[in-house]
Structure formats: C-alpha cells, structure tokens
N, CA, C and O atoms as CSV, one atom per row, in Angstrom:
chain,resi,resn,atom,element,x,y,z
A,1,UNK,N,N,0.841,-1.174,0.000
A,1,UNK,CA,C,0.000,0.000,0.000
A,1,UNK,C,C,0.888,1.239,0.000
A,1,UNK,O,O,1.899,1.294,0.700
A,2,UNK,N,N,0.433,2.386,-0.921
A,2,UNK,CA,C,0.847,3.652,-0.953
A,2,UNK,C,C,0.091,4.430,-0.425
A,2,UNK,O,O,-1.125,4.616,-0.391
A,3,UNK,N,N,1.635,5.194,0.295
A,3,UNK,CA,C,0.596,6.029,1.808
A,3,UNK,C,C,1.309,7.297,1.611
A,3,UNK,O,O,2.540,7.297,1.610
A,4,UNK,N,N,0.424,8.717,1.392
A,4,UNK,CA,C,1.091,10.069,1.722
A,4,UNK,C,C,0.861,10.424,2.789
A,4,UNK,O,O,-0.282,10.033,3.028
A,5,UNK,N,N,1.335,11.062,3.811
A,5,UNK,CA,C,1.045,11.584,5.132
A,5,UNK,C,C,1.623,13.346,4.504
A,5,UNK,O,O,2.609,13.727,3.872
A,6,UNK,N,N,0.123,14.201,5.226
A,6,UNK,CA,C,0.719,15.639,5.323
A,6,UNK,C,C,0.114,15.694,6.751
A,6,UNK,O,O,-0.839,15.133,7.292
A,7,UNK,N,N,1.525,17.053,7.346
A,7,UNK,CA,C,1.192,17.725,8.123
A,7,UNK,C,C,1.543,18.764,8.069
A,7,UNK,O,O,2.561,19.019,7.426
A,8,UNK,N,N,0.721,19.910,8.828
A,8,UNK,CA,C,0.623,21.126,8.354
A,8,UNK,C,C,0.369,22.054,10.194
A,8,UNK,O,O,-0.482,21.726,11.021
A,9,UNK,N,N,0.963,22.712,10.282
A,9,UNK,CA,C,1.106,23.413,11.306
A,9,UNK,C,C,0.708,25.076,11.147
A,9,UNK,O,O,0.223,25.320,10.042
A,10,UNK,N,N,0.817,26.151,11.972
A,10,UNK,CA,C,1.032,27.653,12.094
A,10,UNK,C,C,2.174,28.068,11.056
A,10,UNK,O,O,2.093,28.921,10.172
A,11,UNK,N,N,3.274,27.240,11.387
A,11,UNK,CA,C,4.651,27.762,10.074
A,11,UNK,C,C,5.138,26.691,10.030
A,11,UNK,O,O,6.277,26.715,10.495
A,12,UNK,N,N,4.777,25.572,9.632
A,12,UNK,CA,C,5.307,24.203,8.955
A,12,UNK,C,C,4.932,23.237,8.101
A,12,UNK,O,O,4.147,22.562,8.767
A,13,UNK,N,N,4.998,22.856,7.247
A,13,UNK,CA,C,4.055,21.879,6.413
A,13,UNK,C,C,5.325,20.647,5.993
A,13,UNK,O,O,6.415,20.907,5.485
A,14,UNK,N,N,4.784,19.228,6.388
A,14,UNK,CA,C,5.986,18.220,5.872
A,14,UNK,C,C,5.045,17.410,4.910
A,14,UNK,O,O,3.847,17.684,4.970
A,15,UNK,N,N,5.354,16.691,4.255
A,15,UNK,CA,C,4.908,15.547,3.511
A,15,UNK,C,C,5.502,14.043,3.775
A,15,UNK,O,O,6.550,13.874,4.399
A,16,UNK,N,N,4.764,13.024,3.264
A,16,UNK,CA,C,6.117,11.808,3.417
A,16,UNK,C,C,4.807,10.974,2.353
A,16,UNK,O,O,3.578,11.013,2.282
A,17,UNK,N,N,5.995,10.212,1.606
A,17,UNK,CA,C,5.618,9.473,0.623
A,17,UNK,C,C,6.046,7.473,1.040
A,17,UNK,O,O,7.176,7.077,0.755
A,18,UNK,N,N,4.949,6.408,1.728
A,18,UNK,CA,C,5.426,5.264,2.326
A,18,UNK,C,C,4.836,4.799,1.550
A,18,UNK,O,O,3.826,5.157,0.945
A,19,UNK,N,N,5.842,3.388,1.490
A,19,UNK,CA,C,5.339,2.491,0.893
A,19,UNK,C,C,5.137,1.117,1.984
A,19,UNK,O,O,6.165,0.958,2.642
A,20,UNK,N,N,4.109,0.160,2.297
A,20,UNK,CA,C,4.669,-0.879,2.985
A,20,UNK,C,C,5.672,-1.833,2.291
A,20,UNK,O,O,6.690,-2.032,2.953
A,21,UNK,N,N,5.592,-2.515,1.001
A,21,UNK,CA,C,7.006,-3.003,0.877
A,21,UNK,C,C,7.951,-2.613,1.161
A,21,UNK,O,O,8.673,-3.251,1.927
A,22,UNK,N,N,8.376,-1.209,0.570
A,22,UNK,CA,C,9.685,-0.666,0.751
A,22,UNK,C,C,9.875,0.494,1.853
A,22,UNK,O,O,11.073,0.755,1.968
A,23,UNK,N,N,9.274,1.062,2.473
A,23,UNK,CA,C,9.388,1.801,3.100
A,23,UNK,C,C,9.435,2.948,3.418
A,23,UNK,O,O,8.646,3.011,4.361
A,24,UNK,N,N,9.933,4.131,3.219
A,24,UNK,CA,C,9.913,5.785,3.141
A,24,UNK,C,C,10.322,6.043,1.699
A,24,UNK,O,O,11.449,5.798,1.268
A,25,UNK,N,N,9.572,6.428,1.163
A,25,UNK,CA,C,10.088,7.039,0.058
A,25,UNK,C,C,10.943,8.031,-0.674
A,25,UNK,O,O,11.867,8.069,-1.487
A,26,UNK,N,N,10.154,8.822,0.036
A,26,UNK,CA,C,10.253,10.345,0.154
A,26,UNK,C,C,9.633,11.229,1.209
A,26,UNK,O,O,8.533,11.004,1.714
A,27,UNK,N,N,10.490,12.349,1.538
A,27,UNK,CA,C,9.841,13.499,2.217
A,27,UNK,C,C,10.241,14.820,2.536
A,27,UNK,O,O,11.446,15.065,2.480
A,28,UNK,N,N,9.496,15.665,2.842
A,28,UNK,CA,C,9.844,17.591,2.675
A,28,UNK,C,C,8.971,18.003,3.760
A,28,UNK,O,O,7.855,17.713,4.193
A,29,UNK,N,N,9.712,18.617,3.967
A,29,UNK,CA,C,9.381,19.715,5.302
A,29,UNK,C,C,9.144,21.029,4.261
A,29,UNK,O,O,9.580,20.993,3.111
A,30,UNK,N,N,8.461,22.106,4.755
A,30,UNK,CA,C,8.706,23.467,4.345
A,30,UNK,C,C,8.430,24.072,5.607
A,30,UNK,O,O,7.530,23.584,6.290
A,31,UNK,N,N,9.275,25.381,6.154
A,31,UNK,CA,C,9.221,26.094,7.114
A,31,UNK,C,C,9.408,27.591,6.894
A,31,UNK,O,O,10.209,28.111,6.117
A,32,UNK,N,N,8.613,28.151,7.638
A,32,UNK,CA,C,8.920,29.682,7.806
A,32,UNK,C,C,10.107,30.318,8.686
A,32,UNK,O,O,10.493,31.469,8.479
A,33,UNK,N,N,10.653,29.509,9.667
A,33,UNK,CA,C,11.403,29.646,10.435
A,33,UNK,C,C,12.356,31.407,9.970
A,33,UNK,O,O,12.231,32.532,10.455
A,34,UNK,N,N,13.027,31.005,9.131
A,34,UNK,CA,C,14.108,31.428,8.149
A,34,UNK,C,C,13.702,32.750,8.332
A,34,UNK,O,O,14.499,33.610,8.709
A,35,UNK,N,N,11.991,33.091,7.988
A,35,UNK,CA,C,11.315,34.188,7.251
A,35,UNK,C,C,11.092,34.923,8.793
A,35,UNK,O,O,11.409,36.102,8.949
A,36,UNK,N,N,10.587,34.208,9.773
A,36,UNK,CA,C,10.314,34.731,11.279
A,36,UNK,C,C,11.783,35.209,11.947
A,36,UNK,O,O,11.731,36.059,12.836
A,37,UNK,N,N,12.664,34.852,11.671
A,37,UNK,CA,C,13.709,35.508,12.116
A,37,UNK,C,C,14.139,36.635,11.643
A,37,UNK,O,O,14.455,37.652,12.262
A,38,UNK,N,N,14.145,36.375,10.258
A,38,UNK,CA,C,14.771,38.026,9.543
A,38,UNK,C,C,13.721,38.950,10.010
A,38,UNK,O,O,13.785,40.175,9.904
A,39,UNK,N,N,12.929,38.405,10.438
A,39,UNK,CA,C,12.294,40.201,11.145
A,39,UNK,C,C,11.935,39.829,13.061
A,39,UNK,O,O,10.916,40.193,13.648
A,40,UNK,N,N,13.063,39.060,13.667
A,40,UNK,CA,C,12.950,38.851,15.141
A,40,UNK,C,C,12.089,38.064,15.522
A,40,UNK,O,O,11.235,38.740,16.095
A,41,UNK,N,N,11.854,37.156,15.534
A,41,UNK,CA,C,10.510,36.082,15.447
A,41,UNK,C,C,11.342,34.552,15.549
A,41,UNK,O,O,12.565,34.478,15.432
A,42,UNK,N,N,10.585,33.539,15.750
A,42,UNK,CA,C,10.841,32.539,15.192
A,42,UNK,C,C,11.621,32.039,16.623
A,42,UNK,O,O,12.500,31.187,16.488
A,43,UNK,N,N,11.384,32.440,17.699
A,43,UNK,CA,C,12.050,31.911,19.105
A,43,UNK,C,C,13.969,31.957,19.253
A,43,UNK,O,O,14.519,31.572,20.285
C-alpha cells in the first residue's frame, strides 16, 4: 500500500511518501522559520 502523510502546522508543512514493501520514500518539510527571524521572530 501507498501512503502520503501531510502535516501542516502555524509555520510548517511536511509531507512523506510510504510504501509498505519498501518503506519511506520520500519526504519535505517546508518552514517559515528562516522568514520569522529576519524580522525577530521565530524563538
């Protein structure tokens, strides 16, 4: 079976692409982090 998982947060979104034979496929994060800092943010 082919399985996508998203999650999605306030400033995060990942993906993941599983397979049960084989296992993780693929996967991506995207974050704002980067963007919350250049203007003091982001902890």
């Amino acid at each position: 079976m082919l399985v996508l998982g998203v999650e999605s947060s306030c400033d995060e979104t990942g993906v993941a692409l599983y397979d049960s034979a084989h296992g993780l496929l693929a996967h991506a994060l995207y974050s704002q982090i980067a963007m919350h800092n250049a203007y003091g943010g982001g902890g």
